[in-house]
C-alpha positions as a Python dict, from the first residue, in 0.01 Angstrom:
ca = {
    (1, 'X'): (0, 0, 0),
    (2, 'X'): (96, 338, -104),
    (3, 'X'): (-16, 730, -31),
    (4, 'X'): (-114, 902, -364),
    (5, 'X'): (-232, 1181, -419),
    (6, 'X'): (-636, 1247, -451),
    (7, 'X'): (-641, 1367, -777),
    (8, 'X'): (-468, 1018, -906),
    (9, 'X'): (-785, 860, -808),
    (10, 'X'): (-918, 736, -1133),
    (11, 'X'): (-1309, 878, -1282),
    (12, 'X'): (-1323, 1179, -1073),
    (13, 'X'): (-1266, 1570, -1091),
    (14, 'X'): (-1273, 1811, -811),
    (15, 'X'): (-1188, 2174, -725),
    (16, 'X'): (-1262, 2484, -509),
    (17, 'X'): (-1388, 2820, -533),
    (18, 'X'): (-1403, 3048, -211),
    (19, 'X'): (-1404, 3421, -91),
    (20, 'X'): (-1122, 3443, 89),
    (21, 'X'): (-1177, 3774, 266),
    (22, 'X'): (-1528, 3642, 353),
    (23, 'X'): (-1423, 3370, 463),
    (24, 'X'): (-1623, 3102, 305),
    (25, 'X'): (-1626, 2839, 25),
    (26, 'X'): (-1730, 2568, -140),
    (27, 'X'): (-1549, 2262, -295),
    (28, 'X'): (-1695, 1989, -519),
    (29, 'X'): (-1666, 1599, -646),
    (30, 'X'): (-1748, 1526, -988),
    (31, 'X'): (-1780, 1193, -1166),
    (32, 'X'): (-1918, 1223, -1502),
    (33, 'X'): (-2033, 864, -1527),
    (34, 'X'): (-2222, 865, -1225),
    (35, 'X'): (-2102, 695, -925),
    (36, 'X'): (-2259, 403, -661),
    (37, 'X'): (-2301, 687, -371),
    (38, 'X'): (-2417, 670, -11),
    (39, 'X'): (-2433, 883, 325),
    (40, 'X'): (-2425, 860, 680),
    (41, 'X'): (-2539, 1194, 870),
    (42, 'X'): (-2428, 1137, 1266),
    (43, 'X'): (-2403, 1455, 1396),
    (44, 'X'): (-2723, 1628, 1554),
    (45, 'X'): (-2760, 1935, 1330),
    (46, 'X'): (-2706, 1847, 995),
    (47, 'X'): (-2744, 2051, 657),
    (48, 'X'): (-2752, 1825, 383),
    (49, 'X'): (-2898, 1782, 25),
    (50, 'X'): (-3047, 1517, -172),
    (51, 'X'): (-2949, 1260, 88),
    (52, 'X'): (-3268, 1066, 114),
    (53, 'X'): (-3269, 955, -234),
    (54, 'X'): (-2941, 792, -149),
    (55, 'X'): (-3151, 601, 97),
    (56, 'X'): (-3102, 205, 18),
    (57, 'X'): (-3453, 124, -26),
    (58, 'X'): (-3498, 438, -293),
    (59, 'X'): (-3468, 421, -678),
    (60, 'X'): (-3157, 644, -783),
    (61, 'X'): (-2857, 480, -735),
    (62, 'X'): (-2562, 653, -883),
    (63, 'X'): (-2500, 1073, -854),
    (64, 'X'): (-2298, 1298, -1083),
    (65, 'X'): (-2149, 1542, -788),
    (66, 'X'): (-2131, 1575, -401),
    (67, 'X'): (-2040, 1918, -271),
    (68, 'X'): (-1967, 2055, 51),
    (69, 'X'): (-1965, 2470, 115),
    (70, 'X'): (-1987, 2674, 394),
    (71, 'X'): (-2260, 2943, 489),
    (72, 'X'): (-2437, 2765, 692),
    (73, 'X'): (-2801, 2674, 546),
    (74, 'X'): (-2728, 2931, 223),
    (75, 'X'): (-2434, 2729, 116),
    (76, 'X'): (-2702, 2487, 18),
    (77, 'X'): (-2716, 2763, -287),
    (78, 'X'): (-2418, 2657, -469),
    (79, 'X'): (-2606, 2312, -599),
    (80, 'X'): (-2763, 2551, -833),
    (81, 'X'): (-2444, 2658, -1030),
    (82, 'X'): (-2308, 2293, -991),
    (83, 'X'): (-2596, 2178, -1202),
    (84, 'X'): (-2620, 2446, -1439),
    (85, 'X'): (-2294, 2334, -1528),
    (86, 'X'): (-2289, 1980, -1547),
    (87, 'X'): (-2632, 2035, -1815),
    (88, 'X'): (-2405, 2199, -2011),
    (89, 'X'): (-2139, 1930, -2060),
    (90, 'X'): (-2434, 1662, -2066),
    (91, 'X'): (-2328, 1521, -1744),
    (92, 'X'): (-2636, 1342, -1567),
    (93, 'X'): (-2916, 1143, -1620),
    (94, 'X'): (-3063, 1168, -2011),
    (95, 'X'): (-3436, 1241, -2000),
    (96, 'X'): (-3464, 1332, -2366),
    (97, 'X'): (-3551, 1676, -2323),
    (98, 'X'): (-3209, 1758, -2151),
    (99, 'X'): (-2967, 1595, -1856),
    (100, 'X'): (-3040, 1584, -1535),
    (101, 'X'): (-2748, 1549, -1287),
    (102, 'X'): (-2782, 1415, -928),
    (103, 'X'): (-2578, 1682, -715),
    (104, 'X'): (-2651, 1571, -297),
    (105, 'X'): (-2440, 1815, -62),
    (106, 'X'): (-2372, 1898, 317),
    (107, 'X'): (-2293, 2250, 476),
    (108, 'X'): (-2082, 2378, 772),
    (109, 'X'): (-2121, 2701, 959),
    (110, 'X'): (-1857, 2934, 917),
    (111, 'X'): (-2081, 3251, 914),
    (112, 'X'): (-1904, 3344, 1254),
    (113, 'X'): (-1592, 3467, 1024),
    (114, 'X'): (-1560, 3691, 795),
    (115, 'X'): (-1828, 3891, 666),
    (116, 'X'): (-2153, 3670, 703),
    (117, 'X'): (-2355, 3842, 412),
    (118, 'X'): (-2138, 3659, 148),
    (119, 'X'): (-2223, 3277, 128),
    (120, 'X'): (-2133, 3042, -138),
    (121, 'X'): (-2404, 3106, -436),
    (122, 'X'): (-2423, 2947, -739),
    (123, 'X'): (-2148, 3156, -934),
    (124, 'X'): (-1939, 2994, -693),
    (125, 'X'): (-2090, 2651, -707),
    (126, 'X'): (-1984, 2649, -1091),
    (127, 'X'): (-1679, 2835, -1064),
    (128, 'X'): (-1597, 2547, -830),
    (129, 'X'): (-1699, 2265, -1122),
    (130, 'X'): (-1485, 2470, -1385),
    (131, 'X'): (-1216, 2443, -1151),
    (132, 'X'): (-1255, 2069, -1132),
    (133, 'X'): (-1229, 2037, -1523),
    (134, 'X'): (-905, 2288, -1539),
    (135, 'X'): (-698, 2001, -1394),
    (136, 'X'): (-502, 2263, -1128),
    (137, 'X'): (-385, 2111, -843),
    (138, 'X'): (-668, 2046, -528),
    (139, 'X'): (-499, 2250, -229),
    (140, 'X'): (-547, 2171, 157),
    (141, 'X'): (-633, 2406, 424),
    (142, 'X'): (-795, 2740, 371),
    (143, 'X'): (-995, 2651, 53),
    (144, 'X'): (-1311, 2590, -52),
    (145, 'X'): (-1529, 2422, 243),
    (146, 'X'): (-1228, 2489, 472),
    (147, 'X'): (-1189, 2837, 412),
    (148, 'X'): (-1363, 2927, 714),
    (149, 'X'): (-1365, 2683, 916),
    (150, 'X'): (-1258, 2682, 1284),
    (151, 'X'): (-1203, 2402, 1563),
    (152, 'X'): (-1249, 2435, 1944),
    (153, 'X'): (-1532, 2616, 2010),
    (154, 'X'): (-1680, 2516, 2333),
    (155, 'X'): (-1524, 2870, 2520),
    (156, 'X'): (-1673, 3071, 2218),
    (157, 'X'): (-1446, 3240, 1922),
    (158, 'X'): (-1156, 3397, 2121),
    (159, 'X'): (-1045, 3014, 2188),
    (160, 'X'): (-1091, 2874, 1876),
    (161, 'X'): (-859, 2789, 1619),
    (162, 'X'): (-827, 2769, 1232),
    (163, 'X'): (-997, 2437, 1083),
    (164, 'X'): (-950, 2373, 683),
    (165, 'X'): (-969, 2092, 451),
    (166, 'X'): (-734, 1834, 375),
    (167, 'X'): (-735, 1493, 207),
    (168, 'X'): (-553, 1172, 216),
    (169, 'X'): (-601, 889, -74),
    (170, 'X'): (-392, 584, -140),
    (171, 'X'): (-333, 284, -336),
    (172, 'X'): (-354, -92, -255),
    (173, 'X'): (-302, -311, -563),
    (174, 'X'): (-564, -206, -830),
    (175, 'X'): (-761, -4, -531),
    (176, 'X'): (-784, 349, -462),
    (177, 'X'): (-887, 510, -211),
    (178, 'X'): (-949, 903, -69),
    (179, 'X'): (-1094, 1101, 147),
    (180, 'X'): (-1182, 1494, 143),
    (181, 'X'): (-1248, 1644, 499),
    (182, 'X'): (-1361, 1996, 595),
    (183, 'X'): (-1266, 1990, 975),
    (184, 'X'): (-1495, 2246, 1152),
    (185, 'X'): (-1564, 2039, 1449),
    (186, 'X'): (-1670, 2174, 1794),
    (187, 'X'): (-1449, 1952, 1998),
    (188, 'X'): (-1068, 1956, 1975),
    (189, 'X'): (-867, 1756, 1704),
    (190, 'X'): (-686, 1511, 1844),
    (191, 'X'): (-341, 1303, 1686),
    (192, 'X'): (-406, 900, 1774),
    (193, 'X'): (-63, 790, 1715),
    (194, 'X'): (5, 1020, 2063),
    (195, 'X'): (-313, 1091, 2188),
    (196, 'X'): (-228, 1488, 2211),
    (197, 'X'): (-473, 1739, 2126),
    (198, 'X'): (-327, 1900, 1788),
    (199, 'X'): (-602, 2222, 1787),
    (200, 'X'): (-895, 2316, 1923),
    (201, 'X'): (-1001, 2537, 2207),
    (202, 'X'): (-686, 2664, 2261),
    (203, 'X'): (-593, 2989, 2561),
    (204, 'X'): (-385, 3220, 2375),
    (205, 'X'): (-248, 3431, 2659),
    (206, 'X'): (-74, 3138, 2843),
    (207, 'X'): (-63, 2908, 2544),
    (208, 'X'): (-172, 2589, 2609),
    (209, 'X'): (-458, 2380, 2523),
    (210, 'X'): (-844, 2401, 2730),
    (211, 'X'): (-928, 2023, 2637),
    (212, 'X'): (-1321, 2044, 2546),
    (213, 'X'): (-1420, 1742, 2706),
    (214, 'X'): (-1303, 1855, 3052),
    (215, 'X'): (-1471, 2180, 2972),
    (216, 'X'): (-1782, 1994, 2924),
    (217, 'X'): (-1784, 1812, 3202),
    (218, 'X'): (-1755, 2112, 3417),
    (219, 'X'): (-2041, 2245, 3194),
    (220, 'X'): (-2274, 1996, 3265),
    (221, 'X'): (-2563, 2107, 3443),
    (222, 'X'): (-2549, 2443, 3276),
    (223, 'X'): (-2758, 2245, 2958),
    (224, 'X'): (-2682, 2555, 2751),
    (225, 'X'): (-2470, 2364, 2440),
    (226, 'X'): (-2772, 2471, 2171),
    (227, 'X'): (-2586, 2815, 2193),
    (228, 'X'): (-2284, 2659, 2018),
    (229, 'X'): (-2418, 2650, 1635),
    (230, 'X'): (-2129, 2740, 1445),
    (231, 'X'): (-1987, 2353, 1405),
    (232, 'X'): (-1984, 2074, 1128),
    (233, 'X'): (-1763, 1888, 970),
    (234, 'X'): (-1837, 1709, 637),
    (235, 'X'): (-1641, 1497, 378),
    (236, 'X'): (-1714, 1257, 108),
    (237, 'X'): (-1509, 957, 15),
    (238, 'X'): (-1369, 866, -346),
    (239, 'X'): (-1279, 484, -435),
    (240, 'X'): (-1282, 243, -736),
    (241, 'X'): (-1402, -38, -523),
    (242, 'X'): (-1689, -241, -650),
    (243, 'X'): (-1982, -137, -397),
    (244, 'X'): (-2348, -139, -366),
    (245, 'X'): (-2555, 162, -255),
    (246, 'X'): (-2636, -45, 85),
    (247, 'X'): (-2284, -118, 108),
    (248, 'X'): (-2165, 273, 22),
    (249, 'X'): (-2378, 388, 321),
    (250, 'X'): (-2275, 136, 537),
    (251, 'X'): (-1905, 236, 418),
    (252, 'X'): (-1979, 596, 528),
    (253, 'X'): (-2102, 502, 855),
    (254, 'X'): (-1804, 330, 953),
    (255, 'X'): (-1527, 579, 814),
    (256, 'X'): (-1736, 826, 1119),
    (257, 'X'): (-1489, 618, 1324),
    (258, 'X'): (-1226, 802, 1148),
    (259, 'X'): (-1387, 1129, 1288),
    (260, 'X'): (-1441, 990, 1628),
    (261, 'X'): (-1090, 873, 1631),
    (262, 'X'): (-960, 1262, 1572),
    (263, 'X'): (-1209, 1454, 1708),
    (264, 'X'): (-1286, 1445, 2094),
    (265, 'X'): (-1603, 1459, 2157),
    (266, 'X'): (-1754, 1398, 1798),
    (267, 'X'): (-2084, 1377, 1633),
    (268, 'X'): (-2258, 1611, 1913),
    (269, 'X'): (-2609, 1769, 1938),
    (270, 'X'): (-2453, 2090, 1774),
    (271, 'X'): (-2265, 1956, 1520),
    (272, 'X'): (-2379, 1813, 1191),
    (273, 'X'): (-2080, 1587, 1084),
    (274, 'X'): (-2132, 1389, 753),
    (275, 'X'): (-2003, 1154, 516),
    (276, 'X'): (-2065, 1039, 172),
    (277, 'X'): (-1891, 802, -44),
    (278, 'X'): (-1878, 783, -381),
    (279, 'X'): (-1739, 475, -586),
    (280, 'X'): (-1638, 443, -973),
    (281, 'X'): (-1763, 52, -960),
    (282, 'X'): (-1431, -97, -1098),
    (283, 'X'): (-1263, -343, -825),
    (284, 'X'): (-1364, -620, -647),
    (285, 'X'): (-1244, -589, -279),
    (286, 'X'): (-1334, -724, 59),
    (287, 'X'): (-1517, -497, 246),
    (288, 'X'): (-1361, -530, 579),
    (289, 'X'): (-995, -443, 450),
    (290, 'X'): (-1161, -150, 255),
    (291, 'X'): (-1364, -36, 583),
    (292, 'X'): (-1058, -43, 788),
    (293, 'X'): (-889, 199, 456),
    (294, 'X'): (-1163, 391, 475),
    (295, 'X'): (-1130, 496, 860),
    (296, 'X'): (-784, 572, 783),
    (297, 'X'): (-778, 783, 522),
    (298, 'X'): (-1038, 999, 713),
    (299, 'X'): (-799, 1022, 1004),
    (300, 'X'): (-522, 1119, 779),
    (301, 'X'): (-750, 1390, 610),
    (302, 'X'): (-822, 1578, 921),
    (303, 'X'): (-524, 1597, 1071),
    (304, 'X'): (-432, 1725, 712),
    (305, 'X'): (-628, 1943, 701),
    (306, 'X'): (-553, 2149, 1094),
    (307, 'X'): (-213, 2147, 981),
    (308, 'X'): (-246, 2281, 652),
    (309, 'X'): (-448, 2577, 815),
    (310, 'X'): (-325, 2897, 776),
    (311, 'X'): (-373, 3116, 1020),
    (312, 'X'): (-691, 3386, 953),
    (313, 'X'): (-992, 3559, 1066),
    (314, 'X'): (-845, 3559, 1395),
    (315, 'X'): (-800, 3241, 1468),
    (316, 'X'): (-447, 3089, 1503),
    (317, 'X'): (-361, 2774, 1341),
    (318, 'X'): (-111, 2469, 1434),
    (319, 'X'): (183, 2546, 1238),
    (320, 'X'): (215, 2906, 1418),
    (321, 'X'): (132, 2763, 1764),
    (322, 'X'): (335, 2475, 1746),
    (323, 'X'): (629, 2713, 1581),
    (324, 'X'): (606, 2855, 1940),
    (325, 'X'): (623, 2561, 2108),
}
């Protein structure tokens, strides 16, 4: 087995578009044939797309794009401009009169940075699917989805730190493998190889780390977590294995383990984390060696993606914090 890089990962296109001094984004997953897709939703305040058609027991059962964008509910906008363009290069399902492609999507909040009047839209939903066919490199941390995103936030926004998006993808054999995280969690991030918190809510005046589960803990019997709304993280996985549409939700259900593994605590009230997966249909596999893949690459993605942060809006990132250290 090998690392690769995401963009090696045969039948698929991707790219970003974002408003930098905003502070917001969107960044999309295109296969033009169509791909076997699926989703698992965990967290408790989700903002999602076109996920109940990818429902197992429902008809459709291959999509033409996932996206993921910040803005909160708004960012929803930006499946507009993906389809416009897609029905112009004939990519989705032919119903005679013209194509119809199957874009399902999740959103973060990132409205909290920036200026939170400009959202991803439409223009940017297609500027991100032109930047998918320009073949430019796919960057990590503050871009598309990411480009707002923060980590940490159970002390509110002057503990937080800078969130982003990374990726990790690799290569067993014939199989590839990848997975495309926009970290924007409300716990802390955490490193499993030492168990260290890597960013999250983070005291910048004596430089050390708050750890968000022992602030919860103290917080219990306040019961006022609802006021924390500014959380999410999403990401879709990309593979040539040969899967189902059962067996692609099932698959996104257990990379959340990747999450849970780097993000302490995970898949709370106020978050809405979600995963799809997406799959080209090409190689046979067993499923238990890819599931095991598949929670890796997602742990590999968000730690990616903190330290690829820059930081921004305020918030400091790893790579000047640990510069310190």
């Amino acid at each position: 087995m090998k690392a690769i890089d995401i963009q090696a990962i045969q039948g698929f296109r991707m790219g970003h578009a974002q408003h930098e001094e905003a502070g917001t984004g969107c960044t999309v997953i295109v296969c033009e044939e169509g791909a076997a897709a699926g989703v698992s939703v965990r967290g408790g305040s989700p903002g999602t797309r076109e996920t109940d058609l990818l429902k197992s027991e429902n008809l459709i059962d291959r999509v033409h794009s996932v996206f993921m964008a910040g803005g909160s509910a708004f960012g929803l906008d930006v499946a507009g401009g993906i389809m416009e363009y897609l029905e112009r290069k004939k990519i989705g399902f032919d119903v005679g009169k013209t194509f119809v492609p199957i874009v399902p999507g999740a959103i973060l909040f990132d409205l909290n940075v920036g200026d939170a009047e400009v959202r991803p839209n439409q223009l940017m939903g297609y500027n991100a699917c032109a930047k998918a066919f320009s073949d430019t490199p796919f960057f990590e941390g503050n871009v598309g989805a990411g480009t707002g995103a923060s980590v940490g936030k159970i002390y509110g926004g002057d503990y937080s730190m800078k969130g982003g998006l990374g990726w990790a993808a690799v290569e067993a054999g014939d199989l590839q493998l990848g997975a495309i995280i926009a970290v924007n969690c409300f716990g802390d991030v955490i490193d499993p190889a030492s168990n260290s918190i890597v960013a999250g809510a983070y005291n910048r005046g004596e430089n050390k780390f708050m750890n968000s589960e022992h602030g919860l803990i103290s917080q219990l019997q306040e019961r006022q977590t609802n006021r924390f709304n500014d959380n999410t993280t999403i990401g879709t996985l990309i593979t040539n294995a040969v899967l189902t549409k059962a067996q692609s939700n099932k698959l996104s259900s257990i990379a959340h383990d990747g999450l849970a593994r780097t993000m302490r605590p995970s898949h709370t009230f106020v978050d809405g984390d979600t995963l799809f997966t997406l799959s080209t249909n090409k190689i046979e596999v067993d499923l238990n060696g890819l599931s095991m893949l598949a929670v890796s690459v997602v742990e590999k993605a968000v730690l990616r993606a903190v330290k690829a942060a820059n930081t921004a809006y305020g918030l400091p990132a790893y790579r000047d914090i640990f510069k310190r250290k």
